[in-house]
C-alpha positions as CSV (number, residue, x, y, z in Angstrom):
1,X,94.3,70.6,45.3
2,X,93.1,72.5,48.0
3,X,92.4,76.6,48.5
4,X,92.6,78.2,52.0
5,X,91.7,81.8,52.4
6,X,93.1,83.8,55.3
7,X,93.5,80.1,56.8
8,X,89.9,78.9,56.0
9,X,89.6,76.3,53.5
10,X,87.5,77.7,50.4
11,X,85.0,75.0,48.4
12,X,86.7,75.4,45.7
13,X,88.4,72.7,42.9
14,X,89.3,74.8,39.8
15,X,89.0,72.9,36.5
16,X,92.4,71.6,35.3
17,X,94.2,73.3,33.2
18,X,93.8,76.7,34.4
19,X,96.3,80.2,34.6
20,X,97.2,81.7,37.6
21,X,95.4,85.1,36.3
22,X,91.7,83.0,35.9
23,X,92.3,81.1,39.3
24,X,92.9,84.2,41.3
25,X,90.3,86.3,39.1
26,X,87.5,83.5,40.0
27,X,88.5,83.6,43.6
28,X,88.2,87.3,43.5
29,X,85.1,87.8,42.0
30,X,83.4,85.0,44.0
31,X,85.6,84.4,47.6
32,X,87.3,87.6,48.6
33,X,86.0,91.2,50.2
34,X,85.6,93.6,47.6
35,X,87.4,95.5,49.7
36,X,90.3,93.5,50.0
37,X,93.8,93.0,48.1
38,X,96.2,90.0,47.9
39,X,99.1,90.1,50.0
40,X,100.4,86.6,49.9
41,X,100.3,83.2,47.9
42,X,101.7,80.6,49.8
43,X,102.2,77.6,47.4
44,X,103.2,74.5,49.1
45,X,105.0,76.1,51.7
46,X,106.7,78.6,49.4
47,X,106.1,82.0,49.2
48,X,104.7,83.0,45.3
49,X,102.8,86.3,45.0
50,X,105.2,87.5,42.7
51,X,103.2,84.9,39.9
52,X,100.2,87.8,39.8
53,X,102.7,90.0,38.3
54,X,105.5,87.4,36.8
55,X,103.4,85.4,35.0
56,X,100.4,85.4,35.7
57,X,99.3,83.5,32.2
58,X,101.1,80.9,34.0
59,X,99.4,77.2,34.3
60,X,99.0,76.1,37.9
61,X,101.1,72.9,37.9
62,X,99.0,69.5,38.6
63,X,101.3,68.7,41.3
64,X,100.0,71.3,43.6
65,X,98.7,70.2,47.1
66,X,98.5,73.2,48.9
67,X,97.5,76.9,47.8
68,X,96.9,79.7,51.2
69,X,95.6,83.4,50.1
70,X,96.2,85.9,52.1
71,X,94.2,89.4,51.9
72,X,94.0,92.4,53.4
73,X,92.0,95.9,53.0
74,X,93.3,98.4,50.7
75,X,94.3,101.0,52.9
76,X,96.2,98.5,55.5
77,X,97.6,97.6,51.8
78,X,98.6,100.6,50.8
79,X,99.8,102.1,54.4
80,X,102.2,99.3,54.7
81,X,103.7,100.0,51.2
82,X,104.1,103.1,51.6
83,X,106.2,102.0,54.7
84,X,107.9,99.8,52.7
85,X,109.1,102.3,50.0
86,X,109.8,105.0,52.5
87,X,112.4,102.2,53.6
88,X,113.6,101.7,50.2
89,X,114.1,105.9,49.5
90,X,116.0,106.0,52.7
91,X,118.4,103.1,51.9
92,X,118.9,104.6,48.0
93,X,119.8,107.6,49.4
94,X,122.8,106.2,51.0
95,X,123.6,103.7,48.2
96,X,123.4,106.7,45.5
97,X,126.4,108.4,47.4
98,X,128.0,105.1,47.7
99,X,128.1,104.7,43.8
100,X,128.8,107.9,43.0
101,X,131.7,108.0,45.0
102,X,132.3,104.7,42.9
103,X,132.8,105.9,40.0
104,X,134.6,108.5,40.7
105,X,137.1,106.4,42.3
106,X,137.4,104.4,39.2
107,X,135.8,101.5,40.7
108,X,133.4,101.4,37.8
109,X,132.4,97.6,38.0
110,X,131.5,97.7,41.6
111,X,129.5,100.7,41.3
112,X,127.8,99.4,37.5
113,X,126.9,96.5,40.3
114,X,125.0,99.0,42.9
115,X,123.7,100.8,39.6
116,X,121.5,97.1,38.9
117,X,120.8,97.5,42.4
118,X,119.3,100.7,42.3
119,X,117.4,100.4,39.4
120,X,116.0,97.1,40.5
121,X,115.0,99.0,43.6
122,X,113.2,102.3,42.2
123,X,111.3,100.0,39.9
124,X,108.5,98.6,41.9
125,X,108.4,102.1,43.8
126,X,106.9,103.3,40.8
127,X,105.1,100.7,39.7
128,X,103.3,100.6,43.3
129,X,102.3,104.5,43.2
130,X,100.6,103.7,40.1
131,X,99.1,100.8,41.5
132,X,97.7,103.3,44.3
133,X,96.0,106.0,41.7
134,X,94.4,102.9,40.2
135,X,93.3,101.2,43.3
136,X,92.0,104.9,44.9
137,X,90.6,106.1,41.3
138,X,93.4,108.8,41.9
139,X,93.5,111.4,39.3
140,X,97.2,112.4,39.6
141,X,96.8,115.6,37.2
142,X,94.6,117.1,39.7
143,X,96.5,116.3,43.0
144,X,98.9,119.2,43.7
145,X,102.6,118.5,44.5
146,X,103.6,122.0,44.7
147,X,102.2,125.3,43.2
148,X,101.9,124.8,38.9
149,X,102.8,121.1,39.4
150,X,100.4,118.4,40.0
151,X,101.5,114.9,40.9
152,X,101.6,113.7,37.6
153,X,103.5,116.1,35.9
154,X,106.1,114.8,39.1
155,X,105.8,111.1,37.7
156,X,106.9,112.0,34.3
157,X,109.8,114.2,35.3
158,X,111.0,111.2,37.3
159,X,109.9,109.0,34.0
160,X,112.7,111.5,32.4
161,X,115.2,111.6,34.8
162,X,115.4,108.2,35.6
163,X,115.6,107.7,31.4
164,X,118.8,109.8,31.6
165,X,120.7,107.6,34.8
166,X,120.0,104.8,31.9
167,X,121.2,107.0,28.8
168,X,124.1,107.3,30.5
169,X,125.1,103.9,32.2
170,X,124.9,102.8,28.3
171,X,127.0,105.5,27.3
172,X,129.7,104.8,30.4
173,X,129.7,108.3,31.0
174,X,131.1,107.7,34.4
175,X,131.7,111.5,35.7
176,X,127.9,112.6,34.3
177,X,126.3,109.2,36.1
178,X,128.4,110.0,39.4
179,X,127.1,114.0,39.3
180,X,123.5,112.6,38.8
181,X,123.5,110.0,41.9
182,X,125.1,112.6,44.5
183,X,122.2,115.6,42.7
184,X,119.6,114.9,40.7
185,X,118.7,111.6,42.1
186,X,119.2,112.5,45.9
187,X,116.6,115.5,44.6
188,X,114.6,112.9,43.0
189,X,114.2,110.6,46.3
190,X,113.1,113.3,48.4
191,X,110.8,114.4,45.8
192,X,109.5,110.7,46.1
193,X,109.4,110.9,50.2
194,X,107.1,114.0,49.4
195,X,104.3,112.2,47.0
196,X,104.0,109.7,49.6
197,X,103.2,111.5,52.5
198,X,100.6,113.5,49.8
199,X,99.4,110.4,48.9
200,X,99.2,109.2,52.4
201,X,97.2,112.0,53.3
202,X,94.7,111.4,50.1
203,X,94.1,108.5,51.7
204,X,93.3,109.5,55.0
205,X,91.3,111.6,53.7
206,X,88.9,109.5,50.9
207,X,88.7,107.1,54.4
208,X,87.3,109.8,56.5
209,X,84.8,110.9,54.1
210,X,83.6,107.8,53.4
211,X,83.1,106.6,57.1
């Protein structure tokens, strides 16, 4: 089995058996900038960074030739995320309106479809802004969003609100799930386009400070 880093073979043979979560943690702790984050396993030609959070107590399989690491600094990380999710927001805003229209046309398994859709969608948004206040030692109850309302208090409104799209999916209360796609969540995803740029900023900021 062989390890390449950024293209550069590391000297490296990890004792068999092993988890995905102890291969990457020895190779981070010994082989990659401090500095840096992983931004792509390639495994044999296939593209598998979801293992780190899929399973990472996975057991790297014995048939493995090939595994290439990519990395990158945190801030290129976190810059081209935030790109990424401002992407996502813009397309949810469209499919929200789409779905609600949905279900108020009756057309309740096609929009239940786009619901999955959305929901599969918003999830690793949130999971990556927490992933940033780790990363930055962020302490969301002291960033501001807006007067009397730090960022936090923001991410458990949204924890709330997104809660209630759920509640009432399971409940196929159609009309209340149509009202809260064209409202609440259109409110909710510009709300979202607003912590990043704050975040962005944050960011900037802890970078200039400590150059």
């Amino acid at each position: 089995m062989e390890t390449k880093l950024n293209e550069k073979t590391v000297s490296y043979s990890p004792e068999l058996p092993i988890t995905w979560e102890d291969y990457l943690s020895y190779l981070l702790r010994n082989h990659i900038d401090k500095k840096h984050g992983i931004t792509s396993i390639i495994v044999d030609g296939k593209e598998s960074v979801g293992i780190m959070t899929d399973n990472p107590k996975k057991l790297l399989s014995q048939d493995i030739q090939l595994i290439e690491i990519f990395t990158n600094d945190s801030i290129t990380i976190a810059k081209n995320g935030f790109n990424k999710i401002t992407e996502i927001i813009i397309r949810l805003k469209s499919e929200s309106a789409i779905t609600a229209d949905l279900y108020r046309e009756g057309k309740i398994k096609e929009a239940s479809q786009n619901i999955l859709k959305i929901i599969n969608a918003i999830t690793p948004v949130i999971y990556f802004v927490n992933s940033i206040g780790k990363n930055f030692n962020f302490n969301f109850s002291e960033l501001s969003f807006s007067k009397d309302v730090s960022i936090k208090d923001k991410l458990d409104y949204f924890t709330t609100s997104f809660a209630d799209m759920v509640s009432s999916q399971e409940k196929s209360d159609f009309v209340e799930l149509a009202d809260y796609l064209e409202y609440q969540f259109t409110d909710d995803l510009n709300d979202w386009g607003k912590i990043i740029s704050l975040l962005v900023n944050e960011i900037e900021n802890s970078t200039a400070k400590s150059n």
